[in-house]
C-alpha positions in Angstrom: 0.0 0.0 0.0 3.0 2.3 1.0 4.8 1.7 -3.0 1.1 2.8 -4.2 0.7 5.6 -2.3 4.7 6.5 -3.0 4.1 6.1 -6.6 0.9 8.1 -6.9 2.7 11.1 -4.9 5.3 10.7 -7.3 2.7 11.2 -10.5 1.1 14.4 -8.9 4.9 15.6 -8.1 5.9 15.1 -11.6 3.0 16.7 -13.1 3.4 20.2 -11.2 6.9 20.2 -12.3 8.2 23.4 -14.5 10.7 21.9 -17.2 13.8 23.3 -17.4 16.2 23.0 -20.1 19.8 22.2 -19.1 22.3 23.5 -22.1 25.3 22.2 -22.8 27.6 24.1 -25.3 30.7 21.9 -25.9 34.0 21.9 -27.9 36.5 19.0 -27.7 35.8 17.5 -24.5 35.6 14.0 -25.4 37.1 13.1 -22.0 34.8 15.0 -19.5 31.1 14.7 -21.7 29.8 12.0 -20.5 30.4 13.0 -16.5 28.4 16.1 -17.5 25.2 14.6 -19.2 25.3 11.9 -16.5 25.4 14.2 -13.6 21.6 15.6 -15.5 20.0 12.5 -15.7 20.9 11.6 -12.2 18.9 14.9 -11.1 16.3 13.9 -8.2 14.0 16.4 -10.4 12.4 14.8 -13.0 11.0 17.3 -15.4 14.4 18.1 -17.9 15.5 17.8 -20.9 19.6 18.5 -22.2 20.2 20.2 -25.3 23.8 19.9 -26.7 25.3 22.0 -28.9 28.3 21.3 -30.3 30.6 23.8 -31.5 32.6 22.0 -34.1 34.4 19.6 -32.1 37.5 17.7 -33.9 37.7 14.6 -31.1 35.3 12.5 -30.2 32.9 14.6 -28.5 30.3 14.0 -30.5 30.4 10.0 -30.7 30.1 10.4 -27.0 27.2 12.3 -26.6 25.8 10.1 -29.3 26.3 7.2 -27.1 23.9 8.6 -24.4 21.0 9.6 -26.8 18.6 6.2 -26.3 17.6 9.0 -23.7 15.5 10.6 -25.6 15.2 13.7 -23.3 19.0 14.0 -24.9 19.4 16.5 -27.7 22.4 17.3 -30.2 22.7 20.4 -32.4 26.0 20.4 -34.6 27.2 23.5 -35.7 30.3 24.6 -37.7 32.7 26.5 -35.1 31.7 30.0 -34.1 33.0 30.2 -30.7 31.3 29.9 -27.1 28.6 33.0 -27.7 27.4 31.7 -30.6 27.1 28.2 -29.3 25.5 29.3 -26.3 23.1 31.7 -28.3 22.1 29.0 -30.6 21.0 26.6 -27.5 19.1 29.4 -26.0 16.8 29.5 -29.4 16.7 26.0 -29.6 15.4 25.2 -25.8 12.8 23.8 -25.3 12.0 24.7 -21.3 10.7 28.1 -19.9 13.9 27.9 -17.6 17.5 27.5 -18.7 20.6 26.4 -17.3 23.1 26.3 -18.4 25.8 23.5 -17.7 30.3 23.8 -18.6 31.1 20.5 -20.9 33.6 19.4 -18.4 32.2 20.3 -14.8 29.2 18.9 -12.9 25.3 19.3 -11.7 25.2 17.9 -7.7 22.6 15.8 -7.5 19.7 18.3 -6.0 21.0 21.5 -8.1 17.3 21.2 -10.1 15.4 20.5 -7.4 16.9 23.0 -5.7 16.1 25.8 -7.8 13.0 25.1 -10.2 10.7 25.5 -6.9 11.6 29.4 -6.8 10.2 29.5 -10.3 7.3 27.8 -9.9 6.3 29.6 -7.5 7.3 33.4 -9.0 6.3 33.7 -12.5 8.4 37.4 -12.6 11.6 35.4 -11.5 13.6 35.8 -14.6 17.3 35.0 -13.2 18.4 32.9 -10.2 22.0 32.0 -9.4 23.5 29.7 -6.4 26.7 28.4 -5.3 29.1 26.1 -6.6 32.3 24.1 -5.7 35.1 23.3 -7.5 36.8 20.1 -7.9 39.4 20.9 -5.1 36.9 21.1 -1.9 37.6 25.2 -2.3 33.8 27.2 -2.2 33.1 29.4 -5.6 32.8 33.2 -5.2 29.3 33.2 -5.7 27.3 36.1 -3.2 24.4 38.1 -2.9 24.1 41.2 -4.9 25.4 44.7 -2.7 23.1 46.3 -0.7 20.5 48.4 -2.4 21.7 47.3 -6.0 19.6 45.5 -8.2 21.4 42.6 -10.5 21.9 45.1 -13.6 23.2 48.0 -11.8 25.0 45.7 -9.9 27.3 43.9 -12.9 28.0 47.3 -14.4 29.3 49.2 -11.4 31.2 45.9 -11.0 29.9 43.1 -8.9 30.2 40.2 -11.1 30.3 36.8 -8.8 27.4 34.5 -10.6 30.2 33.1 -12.7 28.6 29.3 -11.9 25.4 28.1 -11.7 22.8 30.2 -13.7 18.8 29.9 -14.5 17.3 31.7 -16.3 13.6 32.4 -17.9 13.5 32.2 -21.7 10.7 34.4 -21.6 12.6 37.5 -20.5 15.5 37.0 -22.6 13.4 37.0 -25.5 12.5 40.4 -24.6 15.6 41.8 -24.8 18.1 42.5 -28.2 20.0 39.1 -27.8 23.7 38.5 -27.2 26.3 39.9 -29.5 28.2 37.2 -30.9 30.5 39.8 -32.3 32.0 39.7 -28.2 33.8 36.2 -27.9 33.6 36.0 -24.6 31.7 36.8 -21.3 28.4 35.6 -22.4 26.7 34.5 -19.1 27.5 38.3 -18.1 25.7 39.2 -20.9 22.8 37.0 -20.2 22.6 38.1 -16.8 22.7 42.2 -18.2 19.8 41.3 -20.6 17.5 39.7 -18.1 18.2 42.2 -15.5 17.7 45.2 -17.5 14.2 44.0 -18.3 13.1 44.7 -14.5 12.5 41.4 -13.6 12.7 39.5 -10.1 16.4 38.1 -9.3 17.2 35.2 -6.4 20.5 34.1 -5.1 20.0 30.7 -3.3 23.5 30.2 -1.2 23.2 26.6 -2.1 26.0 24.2 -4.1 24.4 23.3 -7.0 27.8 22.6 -9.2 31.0 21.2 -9.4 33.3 22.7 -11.3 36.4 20.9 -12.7 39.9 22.4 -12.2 42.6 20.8 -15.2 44.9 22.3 -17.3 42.9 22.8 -20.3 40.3 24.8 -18.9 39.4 28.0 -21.4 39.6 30.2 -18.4 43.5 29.5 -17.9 44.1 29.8 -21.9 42.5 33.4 -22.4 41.7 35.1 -18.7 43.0 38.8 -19.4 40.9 38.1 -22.4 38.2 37.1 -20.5 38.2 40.0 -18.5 38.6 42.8 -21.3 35.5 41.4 -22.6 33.5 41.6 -19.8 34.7 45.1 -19.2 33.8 45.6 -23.4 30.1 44.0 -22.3 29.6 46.4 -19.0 30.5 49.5 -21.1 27.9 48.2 -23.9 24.9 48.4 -21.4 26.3 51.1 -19.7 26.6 53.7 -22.9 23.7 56.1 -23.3 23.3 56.6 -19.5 25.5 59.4 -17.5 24.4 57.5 -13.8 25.4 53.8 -15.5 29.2 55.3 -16.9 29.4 56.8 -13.8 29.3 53.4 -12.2 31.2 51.6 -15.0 33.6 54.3 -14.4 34.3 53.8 -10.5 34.1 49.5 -10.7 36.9 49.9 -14.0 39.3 51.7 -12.1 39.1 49.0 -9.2 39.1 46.8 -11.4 42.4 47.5 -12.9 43.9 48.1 -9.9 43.6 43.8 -9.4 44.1 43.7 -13.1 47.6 45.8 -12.2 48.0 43.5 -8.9 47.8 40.1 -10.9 49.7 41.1 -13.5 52.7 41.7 -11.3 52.2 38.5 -9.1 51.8 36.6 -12.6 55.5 35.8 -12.5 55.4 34.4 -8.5 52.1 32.2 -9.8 53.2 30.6 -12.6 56.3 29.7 -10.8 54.0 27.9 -7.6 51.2 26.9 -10.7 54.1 24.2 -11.9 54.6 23.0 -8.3 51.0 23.7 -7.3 48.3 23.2 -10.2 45.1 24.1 -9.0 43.4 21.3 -10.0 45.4 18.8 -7.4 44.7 19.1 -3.6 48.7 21.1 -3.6 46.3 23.8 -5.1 45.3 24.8 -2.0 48.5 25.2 -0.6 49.5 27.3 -4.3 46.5 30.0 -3.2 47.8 30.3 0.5 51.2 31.2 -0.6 49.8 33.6 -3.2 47.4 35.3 -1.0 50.5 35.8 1.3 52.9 37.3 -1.5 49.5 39.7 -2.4 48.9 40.8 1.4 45.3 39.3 1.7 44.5 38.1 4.5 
């Protein structure tokens, strides 16, 4: 009588369910794939389905994700390579859910991250962006916070503030309302996505809850091109700031901060990528590599 009841609870749970969309832009990672899709379909939440989009891959990638599609809640779009923004922009059109997440090819959903989350949309239909906490594959907590006092999410990224780098939802409804990403920017995309939805006036959550894992190796994008990285998010906060004295203002103020760590790094880029040979970051030494550099810096 208890299975009964279990399963019937189970139907009516299922059927209130909001279906989110978790996309997975991907580029030669042949060798981290599979942990990605797999970490979806073991969600406790049932109501998702994984879109793919692959950005020209030249391994195996491809062959792999193949290899998981019996699922048919598994979707792959193949597309000549364009880059990151256009892959990601491509998934957004091509989702099928109201909500959105958006998941790295080589890092990890935990196990609640949907069930965590979709509730809060469910139950707000003007919550258009939600972010939450992640770890990485060290045991070291993501920067992930709460926007500043008295800031709203928009005014919050262009004076600055920018700490949802890991895990973001998103409604397509209010992205669709706004003028789209610029593809013509190679990088900084989720800041982008965040700038769009927020301009549109919509509600914003930040659930201090780990949701992902994110994988530390040597191949990461983020090691490859960071002072790229960052000069486009700077080129994307001066976009949506332009036009507006009160927004350049605050561009203005968070730029000069910001390259006074730019300045900082730069100068302590020597002393890390001495420790970084010693040290990776994506070995438990790591943590012992961000002690000694937050000692040469002054942190605390």
């Amino acid at each position: 009588m208890l299975n009964v009841l279990e399963c019937l609870l189970k139907i009516l749970w299922d059927g209130c369910c909001m279906h989110v969309t978790v996309m997975i832009p991907v580029y030669n990672r042949e060798r981290f794939i599979a942990d990605a899709i797999d970490s979806v379909i073991a969600q406790d939440y049932s109501d998702w389905d994984i879109l793919v989009v692959d950005d020209g891959s030249a391994d195996r990638t491809v062959d792999v994700v193949k290899s998981r599609m019996s699922d048919d809640r598994i979707t792959l779009i193949q597309m000549k390579h364009g880059g990151i923004v256009t892959a990601v922009a491509t998934g957004i059109e091509h989702a099928r859910g109201p909500v959105i997440t958006r998941l790295d090819s080589d890092d990890k959903l935990m196990p609640s991250a949907l069930s965590t989350v979709m509730p809060s949309f469910e139950k707000n239909p003007r919550l258009g962006y939600a972010w939450t906490n992640h770890v990485n594959s060290t045991g070291e907590k993501g920067p992930c916070d709460f926007l500043p006092d008295g800031q709203r999410l928009f005014e919050a990224i262009i004076s600055g503030w920018w700490k949802v780098t890991h895990e973001q939802f998103f409604r397509k409804e209010f992205y669709l309302r706004s003028v789209g990403l610029d593809t013509s920017i190679k990088y900084a995309e989720d800041m982008q996505i965040a700038l769009l939805i927020g301009k549109t006036g919509c509600d914003t959550l930040h659930l201090p809850i780990i949701t992902y894992w994110y994988r530390m190796h040597p191949d990461q994008i983020s090691r490859e091109d960071y002072y790229k990285m960052l000069q486009d998010a700077s080129l994307v906060r001066r976009k949506f700031s332009n036009g507006s004295e009160a927004l350049e203002e605050l561009y203005l103020v968070g730029l000069e901060k910001e390259r006074d760590r730019i300045a900082k790094e730069k100068i302590m880029r020597p002393f890390g990528s001495i420790i970084n040979k010693a040290l990776p970051d994506y070995t438990k030494r790591g943590k012992i590599k961000r002690k000694v550099l937050n000692l040469l810096r002054g942190s605390s």
